[in-house]
C-alpha positions in Angstrom: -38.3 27.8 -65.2 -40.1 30.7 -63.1 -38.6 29.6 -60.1 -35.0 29.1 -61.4 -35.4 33.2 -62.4 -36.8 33.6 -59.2 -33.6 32.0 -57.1 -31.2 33.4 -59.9 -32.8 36.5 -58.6 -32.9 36.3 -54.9 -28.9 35.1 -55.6 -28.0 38.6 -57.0 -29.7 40.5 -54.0 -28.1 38.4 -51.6 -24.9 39.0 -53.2 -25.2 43.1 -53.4 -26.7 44.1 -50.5 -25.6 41.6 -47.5 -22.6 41.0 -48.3 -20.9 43.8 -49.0 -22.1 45.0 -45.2 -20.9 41.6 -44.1 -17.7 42.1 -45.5 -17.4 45.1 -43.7 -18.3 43.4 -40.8 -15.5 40.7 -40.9 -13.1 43.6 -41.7 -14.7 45.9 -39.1 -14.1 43.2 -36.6 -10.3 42.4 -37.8 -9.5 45.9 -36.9 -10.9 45.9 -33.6 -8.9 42.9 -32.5 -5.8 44.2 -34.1 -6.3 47.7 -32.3 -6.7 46.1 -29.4 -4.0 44.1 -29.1 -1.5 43.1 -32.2 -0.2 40.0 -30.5 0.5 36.6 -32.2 -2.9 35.1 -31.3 -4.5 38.2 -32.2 -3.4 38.6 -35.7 -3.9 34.8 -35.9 -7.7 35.0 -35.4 -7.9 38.5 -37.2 -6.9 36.6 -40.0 -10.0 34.9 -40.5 -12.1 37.7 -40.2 -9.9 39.5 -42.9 -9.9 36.6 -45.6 -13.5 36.3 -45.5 -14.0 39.9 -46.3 -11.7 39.6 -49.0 -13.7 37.1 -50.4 -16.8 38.7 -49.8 -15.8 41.8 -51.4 -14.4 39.5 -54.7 -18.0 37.7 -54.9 -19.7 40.8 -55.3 -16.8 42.4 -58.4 -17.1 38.7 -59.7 -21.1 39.3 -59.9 -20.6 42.9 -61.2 -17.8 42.0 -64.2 -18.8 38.7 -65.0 -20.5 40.0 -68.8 -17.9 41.9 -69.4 -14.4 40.2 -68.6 -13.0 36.9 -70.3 -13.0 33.5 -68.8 -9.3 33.3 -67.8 -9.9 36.7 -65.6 -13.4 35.5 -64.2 -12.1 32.0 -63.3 -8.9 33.8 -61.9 -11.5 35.7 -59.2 -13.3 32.5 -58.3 -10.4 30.6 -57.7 -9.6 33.2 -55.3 -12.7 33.3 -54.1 -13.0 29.9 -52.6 -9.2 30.0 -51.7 -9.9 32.8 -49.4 -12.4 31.3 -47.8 -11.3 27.8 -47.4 -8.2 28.8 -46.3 -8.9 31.5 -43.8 -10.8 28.0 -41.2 -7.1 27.2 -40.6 -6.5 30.4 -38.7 -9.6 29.6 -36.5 -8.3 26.4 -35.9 -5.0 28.1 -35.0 -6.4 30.0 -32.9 -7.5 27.5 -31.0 -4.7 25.7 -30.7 -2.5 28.3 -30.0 -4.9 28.8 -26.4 -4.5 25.6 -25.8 -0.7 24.8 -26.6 0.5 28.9 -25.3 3.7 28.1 -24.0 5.0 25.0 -26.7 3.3 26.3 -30.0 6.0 28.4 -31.6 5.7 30.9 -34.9 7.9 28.6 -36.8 5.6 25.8 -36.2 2.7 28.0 -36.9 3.8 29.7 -40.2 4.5 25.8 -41.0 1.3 24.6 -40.6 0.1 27.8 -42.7 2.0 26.9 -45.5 1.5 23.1 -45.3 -2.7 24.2 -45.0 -2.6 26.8 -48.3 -0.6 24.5 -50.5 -2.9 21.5 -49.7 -5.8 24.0 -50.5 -4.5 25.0 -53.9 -4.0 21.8 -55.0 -7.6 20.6 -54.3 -9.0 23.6 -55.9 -6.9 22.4 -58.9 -8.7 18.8 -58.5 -9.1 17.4 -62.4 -12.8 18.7 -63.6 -13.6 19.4 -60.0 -15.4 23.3 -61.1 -17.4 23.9 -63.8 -17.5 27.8 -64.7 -18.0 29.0 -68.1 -20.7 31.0 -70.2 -22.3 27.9 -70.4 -22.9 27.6 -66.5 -24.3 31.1 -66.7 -21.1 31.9 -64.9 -22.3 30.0 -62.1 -19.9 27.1 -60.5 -21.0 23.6 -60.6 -18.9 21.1 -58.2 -18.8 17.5 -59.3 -20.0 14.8 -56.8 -16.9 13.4 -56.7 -15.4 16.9 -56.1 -17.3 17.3 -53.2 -16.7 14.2 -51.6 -12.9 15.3 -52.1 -13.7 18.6 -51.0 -15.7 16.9 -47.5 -13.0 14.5 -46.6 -10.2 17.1 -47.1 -12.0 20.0 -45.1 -13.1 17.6 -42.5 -9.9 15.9 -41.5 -8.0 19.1 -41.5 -10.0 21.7 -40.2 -13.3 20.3 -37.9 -11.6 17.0 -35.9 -8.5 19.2 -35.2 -11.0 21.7 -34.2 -13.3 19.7 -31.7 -10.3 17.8 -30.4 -8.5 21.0 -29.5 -11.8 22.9 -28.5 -12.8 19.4 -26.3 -9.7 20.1 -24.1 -9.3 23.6 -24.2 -13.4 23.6 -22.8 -12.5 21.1 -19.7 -9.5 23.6 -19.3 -11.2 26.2 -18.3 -12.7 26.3 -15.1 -14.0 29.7 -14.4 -17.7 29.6 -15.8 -17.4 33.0 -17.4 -14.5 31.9 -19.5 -16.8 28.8 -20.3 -19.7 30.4 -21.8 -17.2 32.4 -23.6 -15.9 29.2 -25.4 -19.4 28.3 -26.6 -19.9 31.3 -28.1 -16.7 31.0 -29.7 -17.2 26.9 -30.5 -20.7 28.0 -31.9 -19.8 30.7 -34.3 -16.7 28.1 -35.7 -19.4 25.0 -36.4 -21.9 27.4 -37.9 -18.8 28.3 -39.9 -18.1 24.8 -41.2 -21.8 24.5 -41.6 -21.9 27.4 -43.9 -18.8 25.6 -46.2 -20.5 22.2 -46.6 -23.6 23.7 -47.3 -21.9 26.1 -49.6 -20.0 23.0 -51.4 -23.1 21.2 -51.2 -25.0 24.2 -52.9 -23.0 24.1 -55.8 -23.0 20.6 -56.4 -26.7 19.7 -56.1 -28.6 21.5 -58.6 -31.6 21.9 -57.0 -33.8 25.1 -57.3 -35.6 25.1 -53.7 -32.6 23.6 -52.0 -30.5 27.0 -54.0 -33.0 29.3 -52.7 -33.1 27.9 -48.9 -29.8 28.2 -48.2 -28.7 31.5 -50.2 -31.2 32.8 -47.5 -29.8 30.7 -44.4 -26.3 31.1 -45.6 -26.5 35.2 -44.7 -28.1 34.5 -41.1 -25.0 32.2 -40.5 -22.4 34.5 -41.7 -23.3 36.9 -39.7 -24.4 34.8 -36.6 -21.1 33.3 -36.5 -18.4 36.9 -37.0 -20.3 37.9 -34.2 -20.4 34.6 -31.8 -16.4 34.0 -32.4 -16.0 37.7 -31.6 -17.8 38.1 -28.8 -16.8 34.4 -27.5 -13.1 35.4 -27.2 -12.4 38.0 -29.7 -13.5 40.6 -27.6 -11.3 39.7 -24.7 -8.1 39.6 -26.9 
């Protein structure tokens, strides 16, 4: 019981003090890019940053309100929440794609894909007994195993083998070794980020106390580790 208080505890720091600067980060970073340079592939990939700083930003008034506002409202913020976030991978991937496919990979195909990717996302946030959030849960979402399973196959197929396909060949394009080690960066700050959603899913499915406190603190190291690897991998450069 001590140690539930104690990760119920170290969730509500985590929560008001990194990210809120995290989400100023992401949104930090958004309008660098967009300053630089507001071209298609630049407002593609500022799109991520922007999304997740949303969300960020709506954790932290979900933490703040939820004693005082009713269950339709609360469940109204998570849901965007975890929309934000799960949809804002698909501009990454995007981004991606659009560096390898330039000349071929048109706006009307892209808005497409957007569309197609956020109504697929809504409907598996609306999975049948998928979330568990109420005053019973403390307020705190609990995924069903079979949720998550969902949730894996769903994210995987669409977002991560898209993504290492298109990265694969976009990496053995290249050929100027700057442009290379570039890539990584960028590569590496996208699988940390798909890291950081399976973990997440898996955080609130498995309802294990030490588990719960590791990755609240690893979760925070990632985030930030992988804004500033995509950034700085090709971001920068935009």
């Amino acid at each position: 019981m001590l140690f539930q208080e104690i990760v119920g505890l170290v969730r509500v720091i985590l929560i008001l003090i990194p990210q809120p600067i995290l989400g100023i980060i992401f949104l930090f970073l958004a309008f660098k890019i967009l300053k630089r340079r507001s071209t298609r592939i630049s407002i593609t990939l500022s799109g991520f940053y922007i999304l997740i700083g949303v969300a960020m930003f709506l954790n932290v008034v979900f933490l703040l309100l939820s004693s005082t506002l009713n269950a339709i409202l609360l469940l109204g913020i998570y849901f965007f929440i975890l929309y934000f976030i799960l949809t804002s991978f698909i501009f990454v991937s995007l981004f991606i794609i659009q560096m390898n496919r330039a000349q071929d990979f048109t706006l009307k195909t892209q808005i497409l894909i957007i569309l197609i990717y956020a109504i697929l996302s809504f409907l598996l946030l609306m999975y049948p007994k998928g979330i568990k959030l109420s005053s019973e849960t403390n307020w705190l979402p609990i995924f069903s195993w079979e949720f998550l399973v969902v949730f894996y196959v769903y994210f995987t197929a669409i977002i991560v083998i898209p993504t290492i396909y298109f990265s694969t060949k976009l990496y053995h394009k290249f050929k100027d070794p700057n442009l290379k080690k570039r890539l990584r960066f960028l590569i590496s700050g996208t699988f940390e980020g798909f890291i950081v959603i399976y973990g997440t899913a898996l955080f609130n499915t498995w309802q294990e106390p030490l588990f719960k406190f590791a990755w609240s603190l690893i979760t925070v190291v990632l985030l930030f580790s992988l804004s500033i690897f995509i950034y700085y991998g090709i971001g920068s450069n935009l």
